[in-house]
N, C-alpha and C positions, 0 to 999 in steps of 0.2 A: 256435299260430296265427300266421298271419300277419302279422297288421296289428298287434292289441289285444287281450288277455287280461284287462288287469287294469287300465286306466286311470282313470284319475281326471281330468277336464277343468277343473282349476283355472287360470287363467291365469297362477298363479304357478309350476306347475308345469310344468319342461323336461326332456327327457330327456335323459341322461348327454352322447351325442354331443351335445348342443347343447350344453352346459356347455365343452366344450373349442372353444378357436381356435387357428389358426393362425398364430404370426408370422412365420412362413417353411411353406412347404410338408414342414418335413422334421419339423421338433421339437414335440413337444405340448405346448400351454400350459394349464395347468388352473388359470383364474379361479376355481372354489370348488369343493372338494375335496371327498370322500364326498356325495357331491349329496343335495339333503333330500326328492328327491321323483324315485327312482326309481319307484317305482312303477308310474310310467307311460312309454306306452310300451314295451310288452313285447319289439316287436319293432322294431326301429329299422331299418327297411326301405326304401332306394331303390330306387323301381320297375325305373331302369335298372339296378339290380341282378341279371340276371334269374338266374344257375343261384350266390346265396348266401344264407343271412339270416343276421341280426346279434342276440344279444341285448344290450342297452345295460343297464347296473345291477346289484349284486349279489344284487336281491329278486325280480327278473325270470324266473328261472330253480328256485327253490327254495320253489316251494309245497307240494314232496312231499319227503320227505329220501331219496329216493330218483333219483338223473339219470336214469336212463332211466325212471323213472313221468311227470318232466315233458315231457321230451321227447317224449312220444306227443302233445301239444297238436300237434306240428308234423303235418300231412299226410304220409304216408310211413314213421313212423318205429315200430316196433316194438320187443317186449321180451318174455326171456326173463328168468322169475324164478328163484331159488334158494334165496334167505332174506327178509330185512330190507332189505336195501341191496345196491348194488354187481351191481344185475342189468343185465346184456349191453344195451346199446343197438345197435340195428338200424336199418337203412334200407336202402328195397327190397329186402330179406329177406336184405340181406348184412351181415355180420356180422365182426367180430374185426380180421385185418391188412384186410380189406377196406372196415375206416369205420376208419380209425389215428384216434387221438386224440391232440393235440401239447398239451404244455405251456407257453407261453412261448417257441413253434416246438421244444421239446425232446421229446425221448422218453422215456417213461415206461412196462414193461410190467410186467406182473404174473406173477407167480413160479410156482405151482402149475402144475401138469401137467396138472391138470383146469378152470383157470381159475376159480379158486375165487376167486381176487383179483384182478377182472378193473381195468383205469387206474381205471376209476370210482371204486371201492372209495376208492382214494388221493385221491380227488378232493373237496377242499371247496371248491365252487362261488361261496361267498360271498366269497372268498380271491382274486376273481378280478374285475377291473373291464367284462372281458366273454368275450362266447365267439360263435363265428364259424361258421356251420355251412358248407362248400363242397360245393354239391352236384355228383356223379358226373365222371368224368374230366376236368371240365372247369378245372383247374389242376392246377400244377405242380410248386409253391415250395416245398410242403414234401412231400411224396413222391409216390409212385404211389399216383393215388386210384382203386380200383376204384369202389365205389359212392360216397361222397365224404371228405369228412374232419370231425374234431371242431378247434376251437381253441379252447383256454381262453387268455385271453390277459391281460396286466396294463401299463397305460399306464405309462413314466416320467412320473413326477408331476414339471412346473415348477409351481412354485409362484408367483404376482404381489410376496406381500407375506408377514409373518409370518404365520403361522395356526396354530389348534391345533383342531382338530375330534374330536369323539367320537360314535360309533354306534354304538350294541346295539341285538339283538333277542331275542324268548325268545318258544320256540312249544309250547304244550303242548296233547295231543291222547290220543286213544284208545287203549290200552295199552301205557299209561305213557310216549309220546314225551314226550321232552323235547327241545330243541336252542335254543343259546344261542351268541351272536354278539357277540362286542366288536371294535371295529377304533378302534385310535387316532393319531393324527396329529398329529404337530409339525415346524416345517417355515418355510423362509423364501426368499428368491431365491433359495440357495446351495444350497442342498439341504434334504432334510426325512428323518426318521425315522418311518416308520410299523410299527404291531405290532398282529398280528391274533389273538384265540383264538377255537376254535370246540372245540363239543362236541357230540355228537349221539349220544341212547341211546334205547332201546325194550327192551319186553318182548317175548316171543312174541305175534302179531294172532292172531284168529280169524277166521276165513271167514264167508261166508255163513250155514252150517249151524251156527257157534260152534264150530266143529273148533279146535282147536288148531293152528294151524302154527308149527315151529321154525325161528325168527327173530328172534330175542333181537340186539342188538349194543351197540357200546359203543366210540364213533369221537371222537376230540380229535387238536388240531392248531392251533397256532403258527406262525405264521410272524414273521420279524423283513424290511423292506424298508428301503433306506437308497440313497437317490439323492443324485449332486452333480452340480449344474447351475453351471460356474463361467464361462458364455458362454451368448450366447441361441442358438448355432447346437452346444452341446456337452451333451450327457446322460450320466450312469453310472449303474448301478443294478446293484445288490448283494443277493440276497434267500436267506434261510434258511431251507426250511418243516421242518417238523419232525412228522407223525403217531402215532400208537400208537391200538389199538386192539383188537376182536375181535367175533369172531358168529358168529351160530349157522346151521346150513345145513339143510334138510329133503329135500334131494337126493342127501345120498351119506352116508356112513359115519363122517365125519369132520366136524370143526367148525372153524373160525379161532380158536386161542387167542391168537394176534398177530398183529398188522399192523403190522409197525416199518417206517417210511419217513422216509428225511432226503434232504434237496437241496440246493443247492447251484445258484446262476445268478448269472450274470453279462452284463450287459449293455450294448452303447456306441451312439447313434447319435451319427452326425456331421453336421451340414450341412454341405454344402463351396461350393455357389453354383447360382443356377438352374436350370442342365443339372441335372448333378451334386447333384440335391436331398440323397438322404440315406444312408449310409454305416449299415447297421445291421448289428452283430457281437453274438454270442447263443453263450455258453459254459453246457454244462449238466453238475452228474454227481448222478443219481437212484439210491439204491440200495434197495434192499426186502430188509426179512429178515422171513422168510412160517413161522409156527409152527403147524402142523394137528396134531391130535391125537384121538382118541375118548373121553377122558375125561373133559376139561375141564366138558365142557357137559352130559353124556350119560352113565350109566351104560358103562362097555366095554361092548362084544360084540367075540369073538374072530373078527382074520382073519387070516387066511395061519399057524391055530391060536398064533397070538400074543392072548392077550388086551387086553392095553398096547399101541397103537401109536402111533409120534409119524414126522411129516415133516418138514422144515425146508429148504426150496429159501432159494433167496439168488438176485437177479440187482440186474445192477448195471449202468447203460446213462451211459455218457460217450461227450460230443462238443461239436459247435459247428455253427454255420449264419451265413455270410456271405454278405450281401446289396446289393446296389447298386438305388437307384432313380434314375431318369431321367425327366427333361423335355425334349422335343422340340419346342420351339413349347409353342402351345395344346391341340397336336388329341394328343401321344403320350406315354406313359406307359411305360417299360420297367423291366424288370427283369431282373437276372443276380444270379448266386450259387449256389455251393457250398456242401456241409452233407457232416458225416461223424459217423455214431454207431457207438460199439463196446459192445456188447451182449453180457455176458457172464453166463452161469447156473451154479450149481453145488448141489447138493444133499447133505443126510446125512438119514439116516431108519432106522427101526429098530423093535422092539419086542422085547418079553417077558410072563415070566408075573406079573412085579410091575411096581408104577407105576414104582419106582426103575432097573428093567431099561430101562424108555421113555423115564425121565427121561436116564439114561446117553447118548442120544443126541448130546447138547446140548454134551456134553464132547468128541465125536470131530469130527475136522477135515471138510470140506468137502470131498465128490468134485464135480472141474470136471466138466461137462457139456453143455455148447453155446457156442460163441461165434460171433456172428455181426457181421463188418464192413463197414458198406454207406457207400462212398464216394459220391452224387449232384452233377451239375452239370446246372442247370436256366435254362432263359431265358423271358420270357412278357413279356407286351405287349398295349395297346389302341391303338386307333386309332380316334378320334374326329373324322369330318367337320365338316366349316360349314355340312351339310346339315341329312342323317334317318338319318344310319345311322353304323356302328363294328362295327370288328370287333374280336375277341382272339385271342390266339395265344399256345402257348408249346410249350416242346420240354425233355424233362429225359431224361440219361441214368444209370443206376446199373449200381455195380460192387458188388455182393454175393458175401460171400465167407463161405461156412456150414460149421463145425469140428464134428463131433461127436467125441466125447471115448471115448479109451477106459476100456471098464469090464467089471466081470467078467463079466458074459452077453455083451460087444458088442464089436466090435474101434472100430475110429476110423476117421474116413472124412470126404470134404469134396466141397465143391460148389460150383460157381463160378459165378454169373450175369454177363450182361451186360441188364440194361434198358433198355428204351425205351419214353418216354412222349410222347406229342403230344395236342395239338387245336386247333382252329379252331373261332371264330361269328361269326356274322356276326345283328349286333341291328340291327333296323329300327323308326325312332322318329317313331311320327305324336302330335298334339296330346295325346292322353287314354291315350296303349297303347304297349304296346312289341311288337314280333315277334323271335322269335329263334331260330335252327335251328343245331347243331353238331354239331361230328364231334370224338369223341376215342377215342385206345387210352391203353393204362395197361398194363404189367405189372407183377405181383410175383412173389417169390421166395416158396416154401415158406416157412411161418414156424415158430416154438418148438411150437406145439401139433400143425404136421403132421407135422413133420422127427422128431418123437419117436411116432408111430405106428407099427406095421410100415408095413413100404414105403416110410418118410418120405425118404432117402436119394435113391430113385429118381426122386422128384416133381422133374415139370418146370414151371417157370415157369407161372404162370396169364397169358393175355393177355385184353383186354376189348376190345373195339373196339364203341363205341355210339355210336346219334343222335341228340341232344336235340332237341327242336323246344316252343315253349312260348308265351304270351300273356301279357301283365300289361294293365290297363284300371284308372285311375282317373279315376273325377269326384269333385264334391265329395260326393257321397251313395254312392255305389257304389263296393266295390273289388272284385277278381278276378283268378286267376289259373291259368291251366292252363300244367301241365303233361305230358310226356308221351316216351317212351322205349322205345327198341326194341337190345337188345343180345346180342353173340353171345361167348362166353365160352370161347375156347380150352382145353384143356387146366385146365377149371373143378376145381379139386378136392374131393374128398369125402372121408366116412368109412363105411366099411362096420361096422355093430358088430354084424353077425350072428358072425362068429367070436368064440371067449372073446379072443382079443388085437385089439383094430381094429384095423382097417388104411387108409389111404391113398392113394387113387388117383385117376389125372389120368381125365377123360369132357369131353366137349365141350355147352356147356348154349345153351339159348336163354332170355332174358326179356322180358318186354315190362310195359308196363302206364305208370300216369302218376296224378300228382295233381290234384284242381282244388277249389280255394275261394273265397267269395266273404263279403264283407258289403255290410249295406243298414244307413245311416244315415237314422233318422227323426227330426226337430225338434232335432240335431244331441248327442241323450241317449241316447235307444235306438239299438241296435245289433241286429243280425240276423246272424248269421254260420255257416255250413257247411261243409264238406268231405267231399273221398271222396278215397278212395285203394285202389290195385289194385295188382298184381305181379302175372305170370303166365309161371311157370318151367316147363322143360322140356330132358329130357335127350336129347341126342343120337345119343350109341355106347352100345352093349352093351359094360360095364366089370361085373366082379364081379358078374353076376349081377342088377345095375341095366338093365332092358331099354330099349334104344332106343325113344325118345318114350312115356317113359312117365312119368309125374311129378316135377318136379324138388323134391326134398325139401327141407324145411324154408323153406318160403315161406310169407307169413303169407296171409290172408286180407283179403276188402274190409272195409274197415275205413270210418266215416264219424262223421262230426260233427257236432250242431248245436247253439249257442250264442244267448243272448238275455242281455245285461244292460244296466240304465240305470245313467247315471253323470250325475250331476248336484251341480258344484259338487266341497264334501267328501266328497261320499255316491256309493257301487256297492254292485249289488246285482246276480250274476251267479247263471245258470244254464245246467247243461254236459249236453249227453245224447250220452253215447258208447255204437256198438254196432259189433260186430263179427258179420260173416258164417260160418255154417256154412264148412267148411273139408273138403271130399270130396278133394281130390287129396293123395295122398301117397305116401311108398315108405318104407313099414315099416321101420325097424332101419337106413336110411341115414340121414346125415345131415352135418356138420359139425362145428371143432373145439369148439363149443358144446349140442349136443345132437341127438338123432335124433326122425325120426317118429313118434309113439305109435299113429298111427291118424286115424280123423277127429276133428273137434273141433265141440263146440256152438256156436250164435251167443249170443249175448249183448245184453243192452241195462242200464248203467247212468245216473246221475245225482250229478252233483256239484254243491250249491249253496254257495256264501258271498257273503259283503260287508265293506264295512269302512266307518273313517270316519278320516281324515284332519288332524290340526292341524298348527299351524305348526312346534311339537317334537314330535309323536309320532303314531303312526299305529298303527288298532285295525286286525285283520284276525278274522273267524271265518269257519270254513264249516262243511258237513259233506260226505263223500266218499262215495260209494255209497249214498247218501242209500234208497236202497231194500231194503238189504242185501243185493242178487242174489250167490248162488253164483255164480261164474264164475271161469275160469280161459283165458287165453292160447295160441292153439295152438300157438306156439313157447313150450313149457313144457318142464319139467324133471320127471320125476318123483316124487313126493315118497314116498322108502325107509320101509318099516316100523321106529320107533324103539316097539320093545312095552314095556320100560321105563319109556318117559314115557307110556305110554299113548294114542302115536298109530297109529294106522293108514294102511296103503300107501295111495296115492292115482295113477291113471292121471296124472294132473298135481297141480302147485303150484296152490293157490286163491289167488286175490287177497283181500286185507282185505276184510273184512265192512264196516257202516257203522262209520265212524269219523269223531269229532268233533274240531275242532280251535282252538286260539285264538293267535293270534300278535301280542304287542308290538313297537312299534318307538322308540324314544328318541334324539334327534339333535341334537346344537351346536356 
């Protein structure tokens, strides 16, 4: 949501951004460290903010162990599942290199050929002091944003004084969640040592119907953080995350036996003087080694008459991103900077008629298989009157440079981009609203999952060229905001997976549609709050058998929300009624590097309640999810394969958890 999800109106409690000041515009000063009352505040939202939002705190984001189940709170954003965790996060029905998700501005992608390990997977959100959502081509600074971008991001901690703070969490819920959260901190003017563990595991959930769905996992992660503050205008910061893991999939034939992920960042800002606010240099190297198998989790069944199969991709993305920010007066804001990642894949994979023939894999070296080098330099800028109005602007171009590798079915072959990204807005600012209308393009290059399709080689550049136009309105009782969006998508790419090998190909799309939501404060306790949200896709040219203006595949459905909770003092008590619309437009067997059309899809209508209650060391949370246990499933789903061994059955789509109960601790000093 927009505004408040989960607040608690104690006046001793401040959200995360409040906690921090500035004693120069460049460097972050953080007066008290792991804040004791995130909670509140979900969404740390400046109106003149109008195409981003902000989540401030690391409880704000993580009431499902799942990122993209939370992320549907947002208007707009959708999900496709597969298992347990690490399901595909969406926004306006675009998907994959299309919403990039950055690390700390770095990049992080995921291994498998079928996206089986999508960022998210790697992604422990608690590990992280916020996250940024930028919506649709309307920035620059860290790539071409087709529909928009994800940012997990993590402040340089200065510290005032000595400190040592400690906070855990532990959430346990319906079959067999667990997840457990330590982050601890010591730390003085000069620098501080922080170390964080996280662990997150579940059983198989049951649907609606008490079906079994296979979705078992089993995720922990480390990280170690060490900043030195030796000047108030000087930051370093040094951080090591560390992952392993595994899960279970109900989509395809194979399971994650591991998820091995290490990192590696490095970080400098500089102040240098007024102009010249802050000098920020951002070193990254992510590597993933991804081990799928059919055994692990699952009785074999034989493919490709191999009973034993095992895969193990490897990718590994190093680079850096340099940034300058500028003051101009009072009214301008500038930015410039460069950024460069090399992104390199390489797989071994294999089977036989015994485990040890599978296991043999593991022993044989690495066939390279992709590398891709994208050089970017990017410029962006506001401009802020003495009036009622500001505009923004920025401009970024990229040099991509895409290597496919040779191998025994495929010779080698490479592709050269030149991109170009822009846009302009212009915000109009009256007493209680804002106005604001933009124009951006954005292109990207073919990425890992299409360049490895048939046809991926030939694919040309995607361009986006769209209009935002949108309102924001606060009073003290009322907030709202529409949005709204009409865009024409060059050379849009797709997957055809009517043939036994899919294939790849550029069509020209159109979308449109827009979000809007509102709340109503009553006696300054209860809250009122709504939303809707719509897409509406449509294909161009006649491409493989895809007919001109005929429906553009894999688009979600209207989707809406409505919300009621009182918060008074220590005490919340919230209720959630989500429903999504029948879904008639589609194109059978087309679809994206995510999944295709099944068909139509049912609407839906669920409910989510909880509450909590709040002290000065600790904080209760319970709710229950699906409160009504509706069957339902997502119409960007997955299908879920017949596994007869475990005694489940095929299913048109993945079901969502049945009702599930849950109770979460919070301990903090």
């Amino acid at each position: 949501m927009l505004f408040s999800t989960f607040a608690y109106a104690d006046n001793i409690l401040e959200s995360a951004a409040n906690e921090r000041s500035n004693t120069s515009r460049g460097i972050v000063e953080n007066k008290r460290v792991l804040p004791k009352s995130v909670v509140k505040a979900v969404f740390s939202k400046d109106l003149q903010s109008t195409t981003n939002i902000t989540w401030q705190g690391k409880d704000t984001i993580l009431h499902s162990g799942d990122i993209a189940k939370s992320m549907l709170q947002v208007p707009g954003f959708s999900m496709t599942r597969k298992g347990g965790g690490g399901s595909e996060v969406i926004f306006r029905s675009q998907v994959a290199s299309r919403l990039p998700i950055f690390l700390n501005s770095g990049v992080l992608n995921g291994a498998c050929g079928g996206r089986m390990d999508t960022t998210t997977t790697y992604i422990f959100p608690e590990n992280y002091n916020r996250i940024t959502f930028l919506k649709g081509p309307q920035d620059v600074r860290y790539g071409a944003l087709i529909s928009g971008g994800l940012l997990f991001e993590r402040d340089i901690l200065r510290l005032g004084k000595g400190s040592f703070n400690v906070d855990t969490s532990a959430m346990y819920g319906s079959f067999n969640r667990f997840d457990i959260n330590a982050n601890a901190l010591a730390g003085g003017k000069y620098g501080s040592l922080q170390a964080i563990v996280s662990h997150y595991e579940s059983a198989d959930y049951r649907a609606g119907d008490r079906r079994i769905v296979h979705s078992a996992y089993n995720r922990e992660s480390a990280s170690l953080i060490g900043t030195f503050t030796p000047t108030s205008s000087t930051a370093l910061e040094f951080d090591i995350d560390i992952g392993r893991g595994w899960a279970s999939y109900a989509d395809r034939a194979m399971d994650a036996r591991t998820f091995d992920r290490i990192s590696y960042n490095l970080a400098l800002e500089q102040h240098i003087n007024d102009t010249f606010d802050r000098l920020d240099v951002r070193l990254w190297h992510n590597a993933i080694d991804h081990i799928m198998d059919n055994f692990s989790h699952r009785p074999p069944q034989a493919i490709n008459n191999n009973l034993y199969n095992i895969s193990n991709p490897k990718r590994t993305n190093t680079g850096g991103r340099v940034e300058g920010r500028f003051y101009f007066g009072e009214n301008v804001e500038f930015y410039v900077g460069s950024n460069y990642n090399h992104d390199s894949h390489e797989s071994r994979n294999g089977g036989g008629a015994t485990l040890q023939d599978a296991n043999n894999v593991l022993n044989q070296k690495y066939n390279p298989n992709f590398t891709f080098k994208n050089l970017g330099f990017f410029t962006q800028g506001q401009y802020h009157s003495q009036s009622n109005f500001g505009i923004a602007f920025g401009a970024r171009y990229d040099y991509l440079v895409t290597e496919r590798k040779q191998l025994a079915a495929r010779s080698a072959a490479e592709d050269k981009n030149n991109l170009a990204s822009a846009f302009v807005r212009y915000e109009h600012y009256l007493d209680k609203s804002t106005l604001y209308a933009g124009l951006g393009v954005a292109q990207r290059g073919a990425d890992f999952w299409e360049r490895s399709k048939a046809n991926g080689m030939n694919l040309s550049p995607e361009t986006n060229t769209q209009f935002d136009v949108g309102l924001t309105y606060q009073d003290d009782a009322f907030k709202s905001k529409v949005s709204a969006y009409a865009s024409h998508m060059a050379n849009y790419i797709l997957i055809n997976y009517i043939p036994a090998t899919a294939s790849a190909f550029n069509t020209d799309a159109f979308l449109a549609g827009g979000e809007v939501e509102a709340e109503y404060i009553v006696w300054d306790s209860l809250h009122f709050y709504g939303s809707l949200a719509y897409t509406y896709g449509l294909n161009l040219s006649t491409k493989q058998g895809l007919q001109s203006h005929s429906p553009l595949p894999q688009v979600a459905p209207l989707q809406a929300q409505i919300s009621s909770f009182y918060e008074n003092g220590n005490w919340l008590l919230r209720l959630d009624v989500i429903a999504n619309a029948v879904q008639n437009r589609y194109a059978f067997n087309y679809g994206n590097v995510v999944g295709k059309d099944l068909g139509n899809s049912k609407g839906f209508v669920t409910l989510n309640l909880y509450g909590g209650y709040k002290h000065k060391y600790f904080m209760l949370l319970a709710g229950v999810d699906n409160l009504t246990n509706t069957l339902y499933a997502y119409h960007l789903s997955k299908n879920g394969i017949d596994i007869g061994a475990l005694d489940i059955a095929p299913t048109t789509r993945i079901y969502e958890p049945g009702r599930s109960i849950w109770t979460k601790m919070r301990v903090y000093f």
